[in-house]
NULOTOR-870361 format. One record per residue (C-alpha): chain; residue number from 1; x, y, z. Coordinates in steps of 0.02 Angstrom, whole numbers, plus 50000, padded with zeros to 5 digits. Each point is the difference from the previous one (the first is absolute). Last residue first. Layout:
! residues N
A; NUM; X; Y; Z;
...
//
This chain:
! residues 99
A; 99; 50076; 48221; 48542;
A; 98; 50045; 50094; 49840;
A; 97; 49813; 49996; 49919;
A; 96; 49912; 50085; 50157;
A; 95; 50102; 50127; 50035;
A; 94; 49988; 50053; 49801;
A; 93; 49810; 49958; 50049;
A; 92; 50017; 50106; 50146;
A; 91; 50091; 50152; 49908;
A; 90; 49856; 49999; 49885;
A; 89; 49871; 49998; 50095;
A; 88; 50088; 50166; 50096;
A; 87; 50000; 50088; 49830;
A; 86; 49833; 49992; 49963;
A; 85; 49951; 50050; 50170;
A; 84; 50105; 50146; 49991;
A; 83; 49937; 50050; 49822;
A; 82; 49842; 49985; 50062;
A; 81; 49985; 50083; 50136;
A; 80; 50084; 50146; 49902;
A; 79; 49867; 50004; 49920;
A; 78; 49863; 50017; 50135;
A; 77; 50122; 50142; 50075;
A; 76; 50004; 50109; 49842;
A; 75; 49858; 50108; 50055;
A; 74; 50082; 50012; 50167;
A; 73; 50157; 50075; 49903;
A; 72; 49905; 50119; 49893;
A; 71; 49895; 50062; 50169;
A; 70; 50169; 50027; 50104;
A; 69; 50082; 50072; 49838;
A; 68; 49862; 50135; 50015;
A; 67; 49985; 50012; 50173;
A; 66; 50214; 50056; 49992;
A; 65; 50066; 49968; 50207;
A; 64; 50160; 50102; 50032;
A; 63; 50136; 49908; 50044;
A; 62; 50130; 50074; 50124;
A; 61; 50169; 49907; 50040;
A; 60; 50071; 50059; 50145;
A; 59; 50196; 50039; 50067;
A; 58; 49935; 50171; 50033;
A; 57; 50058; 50179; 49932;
A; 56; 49861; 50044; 49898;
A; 55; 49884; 49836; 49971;
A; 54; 49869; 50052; 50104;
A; 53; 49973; 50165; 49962;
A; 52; 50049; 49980; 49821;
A; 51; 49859; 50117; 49902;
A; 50; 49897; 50073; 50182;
A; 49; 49842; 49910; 50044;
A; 48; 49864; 49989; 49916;
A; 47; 49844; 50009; 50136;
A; 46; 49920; 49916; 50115;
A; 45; 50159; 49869; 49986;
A; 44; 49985; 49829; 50003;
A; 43; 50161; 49897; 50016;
A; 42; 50047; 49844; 49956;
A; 41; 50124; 49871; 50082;
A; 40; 50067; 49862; 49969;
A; 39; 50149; 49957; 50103;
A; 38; 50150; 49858; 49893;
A; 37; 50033; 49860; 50116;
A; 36; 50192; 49958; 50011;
A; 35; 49974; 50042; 50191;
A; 34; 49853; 49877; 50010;
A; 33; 49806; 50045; 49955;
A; 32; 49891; 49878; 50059;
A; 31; 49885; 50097; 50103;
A; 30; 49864; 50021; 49867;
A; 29; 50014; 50184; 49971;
A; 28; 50203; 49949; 50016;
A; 27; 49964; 49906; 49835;
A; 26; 49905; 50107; 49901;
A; 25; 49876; 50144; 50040;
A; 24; 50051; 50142; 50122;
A; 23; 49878; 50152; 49950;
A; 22; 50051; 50188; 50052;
A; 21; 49872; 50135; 50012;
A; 20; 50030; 50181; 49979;
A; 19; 49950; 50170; 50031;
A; 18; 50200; 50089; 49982;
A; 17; 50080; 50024; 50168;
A; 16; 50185; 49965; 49929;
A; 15; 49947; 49858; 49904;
A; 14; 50211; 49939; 50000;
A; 13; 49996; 50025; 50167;
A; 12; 49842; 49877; 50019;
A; 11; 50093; 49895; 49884;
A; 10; 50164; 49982; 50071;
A; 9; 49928; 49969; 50186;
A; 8; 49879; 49860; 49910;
A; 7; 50136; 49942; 49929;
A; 6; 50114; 49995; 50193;
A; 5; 49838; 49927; 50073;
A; 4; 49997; 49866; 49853;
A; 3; 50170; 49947; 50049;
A; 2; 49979; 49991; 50167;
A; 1; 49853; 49883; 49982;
//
């Protein structure tokens, strides 16, 4: 937990009093995050924050969250589903064939 104290430290400096909310999502979210653990995080702003306020100066790595790929991604999902199921048959009967 000290580690996500010392991000959440960074971060809420980092907001510098701006309206926000910050998510935790991923592993540590689920309390299996480990010290080689990547944190997710998102925030949620009121309002747009400042170009680079989280990225100026910090050892973080700031995504910013596009609806529109979002949608064209989900949209994709089905195939995709596909394609990886496709792909896993064939690895088992290739696993299959050289037992």
């Amino acid at each position: 937990m000290r580690d996500l104290d010392e991000v959440r430290r960074i971060v809420l400096e980092a907001l510098g009093g701006h309206p926000t909310r910050v998510y935790l999502f991923g592993s540590w979210a689920r309390g299996s995050g480990s010290r080689i653990s990547d944190i997710d995080g998102a925030v949620d702003a009121a309002r747009p924050l400042p170009r680079g306020l989280l990225a100026e100066d910090r050892n973080l790595t700031v995504h910013t969250y596009n609806e529109e790929l979002a949608e064209a991604l989900y949209a994709r999902l089905p195939e995709y589903s596909r394609l990886m199921k496709a792909w896993l048959d064939a690895i088992a009967a290739r696993t299959a064939a050289g037992s």
